[in-house]
Backbone bond lengths (Angstrom), bond angles and torsions (degrees), N, CA, C in turn:
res aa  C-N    CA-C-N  psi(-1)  N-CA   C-N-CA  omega(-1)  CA-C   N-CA-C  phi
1 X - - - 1.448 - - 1.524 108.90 -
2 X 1.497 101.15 129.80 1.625 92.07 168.45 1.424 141.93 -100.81
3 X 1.585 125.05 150.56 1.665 99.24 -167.33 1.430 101.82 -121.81
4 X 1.137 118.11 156.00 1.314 120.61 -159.37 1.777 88.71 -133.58
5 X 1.765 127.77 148.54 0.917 142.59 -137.34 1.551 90.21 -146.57
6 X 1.485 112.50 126.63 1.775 97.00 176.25 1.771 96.57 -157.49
7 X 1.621 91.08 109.35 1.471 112.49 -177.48 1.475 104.54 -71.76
8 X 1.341 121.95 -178.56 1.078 129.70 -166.80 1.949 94.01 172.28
9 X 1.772 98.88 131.14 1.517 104.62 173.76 1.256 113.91 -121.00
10 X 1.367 96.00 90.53 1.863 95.77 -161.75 1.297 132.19 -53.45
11 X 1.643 108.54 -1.69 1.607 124.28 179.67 1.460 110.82 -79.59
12 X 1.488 119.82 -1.58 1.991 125.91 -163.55 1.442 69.08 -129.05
13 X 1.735 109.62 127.67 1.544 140.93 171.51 1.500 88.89 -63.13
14 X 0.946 161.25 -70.39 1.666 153.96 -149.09 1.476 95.84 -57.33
15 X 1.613 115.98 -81.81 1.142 108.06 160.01 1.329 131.48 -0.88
16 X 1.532 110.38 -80.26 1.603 116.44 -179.25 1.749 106.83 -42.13
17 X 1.750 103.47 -47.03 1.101 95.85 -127.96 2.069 83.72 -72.17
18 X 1.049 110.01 -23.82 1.682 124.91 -177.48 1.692 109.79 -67.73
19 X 1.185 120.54 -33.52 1.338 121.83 173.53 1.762 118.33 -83.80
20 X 1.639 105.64 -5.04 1.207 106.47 -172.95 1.923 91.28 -105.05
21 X 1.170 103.23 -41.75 1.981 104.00 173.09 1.417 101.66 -65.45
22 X 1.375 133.13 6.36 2.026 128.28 -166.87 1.861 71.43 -98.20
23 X 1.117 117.27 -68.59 1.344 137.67 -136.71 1.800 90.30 -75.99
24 X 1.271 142.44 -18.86 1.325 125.66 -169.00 1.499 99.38 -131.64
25 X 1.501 131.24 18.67 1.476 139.84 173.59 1.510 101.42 -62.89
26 X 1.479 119.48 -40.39 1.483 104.37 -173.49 1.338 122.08 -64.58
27 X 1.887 104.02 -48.81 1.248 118.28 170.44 1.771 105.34 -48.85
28 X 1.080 131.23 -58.57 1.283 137.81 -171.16 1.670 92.61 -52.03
29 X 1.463 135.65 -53.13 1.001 110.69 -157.00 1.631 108.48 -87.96
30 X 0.999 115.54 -8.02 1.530 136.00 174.91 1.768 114.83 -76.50
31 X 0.905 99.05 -32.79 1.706 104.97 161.74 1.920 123.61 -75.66
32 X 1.634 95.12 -40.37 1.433 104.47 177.48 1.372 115.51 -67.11
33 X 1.317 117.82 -51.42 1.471 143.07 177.25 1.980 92.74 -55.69
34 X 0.922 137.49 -24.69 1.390 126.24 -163.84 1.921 91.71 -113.82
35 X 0.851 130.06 -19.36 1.374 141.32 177.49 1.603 108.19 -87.21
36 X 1.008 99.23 -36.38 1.573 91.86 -169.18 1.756 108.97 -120.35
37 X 1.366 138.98 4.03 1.031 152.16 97.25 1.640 149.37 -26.75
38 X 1.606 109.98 -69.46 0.890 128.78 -174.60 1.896 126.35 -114.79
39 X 0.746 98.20 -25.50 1.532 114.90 164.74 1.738 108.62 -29.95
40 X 1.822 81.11 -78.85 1.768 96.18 -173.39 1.576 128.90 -36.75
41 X 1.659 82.50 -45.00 1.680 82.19 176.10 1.721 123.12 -82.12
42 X 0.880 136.27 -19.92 1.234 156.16 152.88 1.757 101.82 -40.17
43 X 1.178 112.04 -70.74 1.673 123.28 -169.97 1.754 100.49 -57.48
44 X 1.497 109.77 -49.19 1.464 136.56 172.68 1.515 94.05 -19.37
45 X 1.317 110.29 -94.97 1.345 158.98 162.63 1.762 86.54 -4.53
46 X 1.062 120.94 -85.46 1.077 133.64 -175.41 1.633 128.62 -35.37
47 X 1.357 91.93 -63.21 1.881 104.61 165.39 1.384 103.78 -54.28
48 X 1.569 126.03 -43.84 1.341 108.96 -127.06 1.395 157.61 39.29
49 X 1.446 115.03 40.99 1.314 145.09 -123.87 1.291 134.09 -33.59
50 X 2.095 74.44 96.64 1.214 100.76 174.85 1.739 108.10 -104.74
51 X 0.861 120.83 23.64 1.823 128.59 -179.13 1.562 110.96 -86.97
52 X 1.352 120.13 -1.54 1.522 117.18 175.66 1.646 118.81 48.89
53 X 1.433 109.39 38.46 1.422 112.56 -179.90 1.881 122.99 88.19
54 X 1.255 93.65 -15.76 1.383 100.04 -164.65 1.375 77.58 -85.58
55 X 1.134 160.52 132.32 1.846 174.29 -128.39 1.090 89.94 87.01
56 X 1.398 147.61 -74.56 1.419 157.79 -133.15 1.472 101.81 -75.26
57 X 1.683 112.74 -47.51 1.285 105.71 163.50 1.226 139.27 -120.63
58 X 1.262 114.13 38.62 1.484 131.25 136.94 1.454 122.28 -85.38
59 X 1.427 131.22 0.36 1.300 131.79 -174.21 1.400 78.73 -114.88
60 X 1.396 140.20 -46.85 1.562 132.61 176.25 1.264 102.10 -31.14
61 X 1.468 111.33 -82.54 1.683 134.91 -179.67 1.935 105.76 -21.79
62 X 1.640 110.20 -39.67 1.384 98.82 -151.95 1.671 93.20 -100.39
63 X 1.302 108.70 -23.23 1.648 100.53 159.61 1.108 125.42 -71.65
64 X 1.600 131.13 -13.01 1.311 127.37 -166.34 1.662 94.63 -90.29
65 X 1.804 120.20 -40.99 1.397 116.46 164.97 1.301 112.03 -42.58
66 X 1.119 131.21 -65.41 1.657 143.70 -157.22 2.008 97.54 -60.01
67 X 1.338 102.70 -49.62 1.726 93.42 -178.73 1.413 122.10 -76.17
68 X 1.991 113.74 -16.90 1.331 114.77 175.49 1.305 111.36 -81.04
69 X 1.912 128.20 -5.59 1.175 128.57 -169.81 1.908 89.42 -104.55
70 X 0.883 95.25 11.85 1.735 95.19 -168.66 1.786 111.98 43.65
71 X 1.164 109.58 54.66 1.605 132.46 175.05 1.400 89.94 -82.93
72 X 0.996 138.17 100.01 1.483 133.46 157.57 1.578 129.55 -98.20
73 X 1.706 115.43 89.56 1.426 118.99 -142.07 1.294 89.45 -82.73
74 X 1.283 125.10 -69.98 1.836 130.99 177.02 1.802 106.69 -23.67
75 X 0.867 119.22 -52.58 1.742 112.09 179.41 1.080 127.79 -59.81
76 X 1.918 119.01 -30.79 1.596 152.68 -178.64 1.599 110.86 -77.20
77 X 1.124 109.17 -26.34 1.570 126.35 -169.93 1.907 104.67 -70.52
C-alpha cells in the first residue's frame, strides 16, 4: 500500500487556502452528489410535473457545469 505525505504551511494564503479545499472536498463532494442525483427527484415529487420542462433543463445546465469542471460524480459513487 502506498502513503502519500502532503505538507501544507498554513502561514502562505495558497497554502491555507488548499489545506482548507483538502479538508471540505468530502463535504463538497457530498453536496454535489445530492444536487445532481437526488435533488431532482425530490423537487419532481413535489411539482408533480407541473414545471413545464424547465427541471429537465436546469438539472441539464447543472450537469453540463459538473462535466466542464471535470466533477465526475458517477465514478466517486
Amino acid at each position: 500500500m502506498s502513503k502519500v505525505t502532503i505538507g501544507f504551511d498554513l502561514r502562505r494564503d495558497k497554502d491555507l487556502r488548499d489545506y482548507n479545499l483538502y479538508n471540505n472536498a468530502e463535504g463538497m463532494f457530498n453536496a454535489l452528489f445530492e444536487i445532481s442525483k437526488n435533488l431532482k427527484k425530490k423537487i419532481s415529487h413535489q411539482l408533480e410535473g407541473d414545471d413545464n420542462g424547465a427541471l429537465d433543463l436546469v438539472f441539464k445546465e447543472i450537469a453540463e457545469i459538473l462535466e466542464d469542471n471535470n466533477v465526475l460524480i458517477d465514478k466517486l459513487n
